[in-house]
N, C-alpha and C positions, 0 to 999 in steps of 0.2 A: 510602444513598439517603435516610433518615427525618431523618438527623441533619445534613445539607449539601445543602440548596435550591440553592446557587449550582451543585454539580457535576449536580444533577438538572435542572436548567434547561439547561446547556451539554449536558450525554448525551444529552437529548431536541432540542432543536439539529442533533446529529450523526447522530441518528437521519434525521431532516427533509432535511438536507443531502445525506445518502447517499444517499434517495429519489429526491432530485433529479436526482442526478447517473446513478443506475439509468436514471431516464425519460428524460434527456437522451438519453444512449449508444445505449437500445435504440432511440430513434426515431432519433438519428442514423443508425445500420447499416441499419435498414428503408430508412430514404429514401434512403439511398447506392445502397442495393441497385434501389430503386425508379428513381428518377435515371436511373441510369445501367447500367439492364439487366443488371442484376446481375453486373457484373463483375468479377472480381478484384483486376485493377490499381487500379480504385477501393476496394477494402477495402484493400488497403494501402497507400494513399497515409492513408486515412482513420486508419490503428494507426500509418501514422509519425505522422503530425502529434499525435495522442494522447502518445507516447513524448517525443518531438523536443527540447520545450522542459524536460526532466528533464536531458537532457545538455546543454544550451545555456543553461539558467538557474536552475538548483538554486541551485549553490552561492552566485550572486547571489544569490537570491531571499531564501536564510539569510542574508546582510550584515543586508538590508533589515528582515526580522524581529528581528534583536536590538535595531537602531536604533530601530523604532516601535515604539510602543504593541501590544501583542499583542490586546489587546481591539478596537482599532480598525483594525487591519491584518485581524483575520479579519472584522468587518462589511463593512468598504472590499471586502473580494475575493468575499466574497455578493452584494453590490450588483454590482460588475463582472462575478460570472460569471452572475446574472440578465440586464444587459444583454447579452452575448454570445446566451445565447438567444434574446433578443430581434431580435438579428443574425440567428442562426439560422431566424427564424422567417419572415422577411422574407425570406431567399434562398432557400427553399423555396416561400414564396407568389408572389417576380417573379423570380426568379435576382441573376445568373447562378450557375451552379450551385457555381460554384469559390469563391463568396461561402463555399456551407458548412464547404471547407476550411480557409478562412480563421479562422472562425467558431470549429470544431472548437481550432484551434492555440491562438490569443489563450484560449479558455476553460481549456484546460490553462495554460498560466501561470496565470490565475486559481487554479485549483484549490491550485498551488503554494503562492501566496500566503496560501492558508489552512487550509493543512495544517503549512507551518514554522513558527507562533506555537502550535499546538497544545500540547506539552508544555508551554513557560513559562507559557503562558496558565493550564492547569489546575493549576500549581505554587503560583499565586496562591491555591486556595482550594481546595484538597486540603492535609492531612498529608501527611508523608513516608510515618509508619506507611501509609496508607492508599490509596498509590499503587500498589501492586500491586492491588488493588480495582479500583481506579479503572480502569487498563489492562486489568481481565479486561472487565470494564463495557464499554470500549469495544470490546471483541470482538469481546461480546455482539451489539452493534449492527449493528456490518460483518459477523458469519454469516448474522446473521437477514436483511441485504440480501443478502448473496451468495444465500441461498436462497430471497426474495422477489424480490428486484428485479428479475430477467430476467422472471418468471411477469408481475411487474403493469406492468413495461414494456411488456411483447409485448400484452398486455388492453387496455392504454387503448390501444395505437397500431392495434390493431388493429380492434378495436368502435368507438372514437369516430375519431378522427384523428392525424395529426401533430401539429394545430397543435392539439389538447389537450393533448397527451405534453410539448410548450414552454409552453403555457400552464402546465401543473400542477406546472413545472417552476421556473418565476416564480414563482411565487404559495409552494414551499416552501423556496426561497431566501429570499424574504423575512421568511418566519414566522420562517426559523432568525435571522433579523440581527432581527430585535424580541426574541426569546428572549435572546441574546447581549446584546443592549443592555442590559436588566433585572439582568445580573449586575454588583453594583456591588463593585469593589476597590480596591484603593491598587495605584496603580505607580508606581516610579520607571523614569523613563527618562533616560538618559546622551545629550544632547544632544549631536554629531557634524556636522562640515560635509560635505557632499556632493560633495565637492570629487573629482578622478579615485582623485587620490594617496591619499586618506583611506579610499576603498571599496575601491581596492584592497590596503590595506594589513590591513583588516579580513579581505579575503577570503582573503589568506594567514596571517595570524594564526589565523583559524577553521582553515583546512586543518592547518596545524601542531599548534595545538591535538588535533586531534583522532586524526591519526597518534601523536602522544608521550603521549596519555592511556592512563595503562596497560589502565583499563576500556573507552574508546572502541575503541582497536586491536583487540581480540579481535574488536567487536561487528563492526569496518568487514571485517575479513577474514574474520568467518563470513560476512556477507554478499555477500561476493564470493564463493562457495563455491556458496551458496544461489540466489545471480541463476543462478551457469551449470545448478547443478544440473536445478534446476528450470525453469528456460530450456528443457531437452531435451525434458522431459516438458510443454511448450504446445505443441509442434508434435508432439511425437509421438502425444499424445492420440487423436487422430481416429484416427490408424493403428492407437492400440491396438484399437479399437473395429472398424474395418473388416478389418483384414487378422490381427489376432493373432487378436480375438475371431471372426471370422466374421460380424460381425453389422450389423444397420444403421446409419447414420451418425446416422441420428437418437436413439441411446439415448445419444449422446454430453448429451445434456441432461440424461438419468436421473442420469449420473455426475454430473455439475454440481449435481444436489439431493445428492447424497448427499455429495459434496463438503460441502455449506453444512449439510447438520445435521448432520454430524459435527464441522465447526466448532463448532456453538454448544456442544452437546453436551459439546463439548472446554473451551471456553471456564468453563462451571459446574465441570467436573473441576480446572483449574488454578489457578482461582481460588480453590480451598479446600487446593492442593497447600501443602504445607510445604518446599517446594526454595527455593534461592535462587535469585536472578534468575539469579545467571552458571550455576547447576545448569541451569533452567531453558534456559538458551539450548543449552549441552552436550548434555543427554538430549536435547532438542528437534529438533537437527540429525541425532542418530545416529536417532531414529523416523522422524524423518522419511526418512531414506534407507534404512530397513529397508522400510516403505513403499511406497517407488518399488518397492522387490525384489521386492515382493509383487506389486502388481498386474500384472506380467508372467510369476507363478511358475509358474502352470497355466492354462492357457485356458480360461476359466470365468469368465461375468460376476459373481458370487457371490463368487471369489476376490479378485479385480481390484476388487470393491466394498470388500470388508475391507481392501483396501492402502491405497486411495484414505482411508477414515478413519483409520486409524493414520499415515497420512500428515498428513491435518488436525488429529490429536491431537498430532504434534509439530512443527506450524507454526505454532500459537496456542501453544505450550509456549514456541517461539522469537520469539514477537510479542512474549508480556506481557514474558517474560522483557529484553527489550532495552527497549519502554517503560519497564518498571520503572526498569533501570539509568542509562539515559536523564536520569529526573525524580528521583535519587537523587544519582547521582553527577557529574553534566554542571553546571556550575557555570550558574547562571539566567540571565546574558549571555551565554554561549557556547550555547544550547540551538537555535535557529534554524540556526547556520551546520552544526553537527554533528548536527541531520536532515538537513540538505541535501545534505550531503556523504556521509551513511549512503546516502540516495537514489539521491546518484550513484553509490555506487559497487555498489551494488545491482544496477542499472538495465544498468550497463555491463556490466557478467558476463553479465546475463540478454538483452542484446541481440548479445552475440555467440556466445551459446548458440543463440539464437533463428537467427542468420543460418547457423551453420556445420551445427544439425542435420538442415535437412534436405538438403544437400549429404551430411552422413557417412551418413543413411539410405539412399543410393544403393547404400554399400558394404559398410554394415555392420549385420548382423542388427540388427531390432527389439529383442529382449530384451536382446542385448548393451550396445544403448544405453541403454536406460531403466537398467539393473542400474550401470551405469557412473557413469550421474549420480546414483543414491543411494548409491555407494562415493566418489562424490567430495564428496557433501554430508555422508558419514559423518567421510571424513578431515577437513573443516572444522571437523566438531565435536570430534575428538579434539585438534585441534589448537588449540583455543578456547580449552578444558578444560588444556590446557599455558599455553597466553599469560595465562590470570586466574590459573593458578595462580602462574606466574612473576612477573602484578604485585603478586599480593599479597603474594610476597615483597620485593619491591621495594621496597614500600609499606612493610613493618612494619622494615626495615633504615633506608631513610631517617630512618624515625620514630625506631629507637634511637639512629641520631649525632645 
């Protein structure tokens, strides 16, 4: 941090932007909630349209980032997703109300567009050696929001207003794109026509790319392990809390702190771990699905606390580890299309995790399901743990013809 201004300039950036995005969300659900008399069907219209455009324009979205400027695609999509709020803030003051779904959807593309220049961006003015750093760092940022953001969203939305929670929400969108602008680098960009044939041609090139990279494949299939995995355990959550634990629905929030400082917690831990990233992503998967075992093992909120962080100690085990390899081994024009496609295929496990668990909760024991999605995020990882072993032999046989 002492010796690289431009990465402490972009970390605090991502701090700011994180913020943003906290205060947007929690005023978002408030007002949905408010809206529209608190009704369910409206919270899920409100989590699809959040989700929607990850399966509808990821993988685009990474074309579009290797093609531009990474520095100026992530300002472009601050600016864009300040205006959305601005959208937002406007269908809350006249309507109609369905303006905020609207509002809600176009802002997640934004989001995209400034999340897929991320790595290539920070490649420009990080070391190699020092990209694991770098990635604990940004951890760092996203625990301490997961453990702040809901507390200081729910505070301003609730003591001042809405249209503070969208105001404060502009105003640190903007800070982060002045922050971003001040980091001055050289980029080369490989100028492309925009032609159908040309973006489409990119977009399966990317996908290729990333299925036949011996490093990438491991990351893309523990991913899909870890979407379903963990997919089980968002909807089961509440149930732990009400029907395993006994207890009220509201200490489901306790968990969500204890969730967030075991992150960060975690985050200081790995960043001084001496594992390699594909170590890293391996151990990461198999804690994290010891984990899940745990906080169903004995009914006891104390128990169930202890899972939930050994759980978060190997989900930052499995973050840095995959940025690591990511900004190491992902060749610096392929890095946009191969998040997106990480994203997607993420996204996809954990949305049909999301849709089939709680139909299977009708039939089958709580614990059996929670125990089940961390035996199947364990098999991910044993299996991860085989595929980098496999490429790196791959890897050093090439090298010897």
């Amino acid at each position: 941090m002492k010796r690289n201004p431009l990465f402490r300039k972009y970390w605090v950036s991502t701090w700011l932007s994180e913020l943003g995005d906290w205060l947007r969300n929690m005023a978002l659900m408030y007002a949905v909630l408010d809206l529209f008399h608190k009704s369910s069907v409206a919270m899920s219209y409100i989590m699809f349209v959040e989700y929607a455009p990850i399966f509808l324009f990821a993988p685009l979205v990474g074309v579009f980032a290797d093609r531009w400027s990474r520095k100026r695609t992530i300002m472009a999509a601050n600016w864009y997703r300040a205006g959305m709020v601005v959208l937002l803030l406007e269908a809350v003051w006249f309507g109609p109300s369905w303006i905020i779904f609207l509002g809600a959807f176009l802002s997640a593309v934004g989001t995209l567009f400034f999340r897929a220049p991320g790595n290539a961006f920070t490649m420009q003015f990080v070391l190699e050696e020092d990209r694991k750093t770098a990635a604990s760092l940004r951890q760092i940022s996203s625990s301490v929001m997961i453990l702040l953001g809901p507390v200081v969203g729910t505070t301003i939305y609730m003591y001042l207003s809405v249209q503070w929670s969208f105001a404060i929400t502009i105003l640190l969108f903007v800070i982060s794109v002045m922050l971003i602008k001040s980091i001055f680098t050289t980029e080369i960009i490989e100028r492309k026509g925009l032609s159908i044939y040309s973006v489409w041609n990119d977009l399966l090139t990317g996908i290729r790319y990333s299925f036949q990279h011996t490093t990438v494949r491991p990351i893309l299939i523990s991913a899909m392990f870890v979407g379903f995995g963990a997919g089980l355990i968002q909807v089961l959550e509440i149930f732990i809390i009400t029907d395993f634990l006994e207890l009220p629905q509201t200490l489901l929030a306790v968990l969500g702190t204890i969730q967030g400082g075991g992150m960060l917690v975690s985050a200081f831990l790995v960043q001084r771990s001496k594992l390699s990233a594909a170590q890293l992503i391996t151990y990461g998967m198999i804690v994290m699905g010891i984990g899940l075992g745990l906080m169903v093992l004995y009914p006891h909120l104390a128990i169930t606390a202890v899972g939930i962080l050994v759980f978060s100690l190997g989900q930052i085990s499995l973050n840095v580890g995959i940025a690591t390899l990511m900004q190491t081994k992902v060749q610096y024009t392929y890095q946009g299309r191969v998040q997106m496609t990480l994203h997607s295929a993420l996204m996809g496990a954990l949305t049909v995790a999301l849709l089939a668990s709680g139909w299977m909760y009708q039939f089958i024991p709580l614990r059996a399901l929670v125990i089940s999605g961390g035996v199947i995020i364990i098999l991910g990882g044993l299996l991860s743990s085989w595929l980098f072993s496999y490429g790196n032999h791959t890897e050093l046989a090439e090298h010897s013809v």
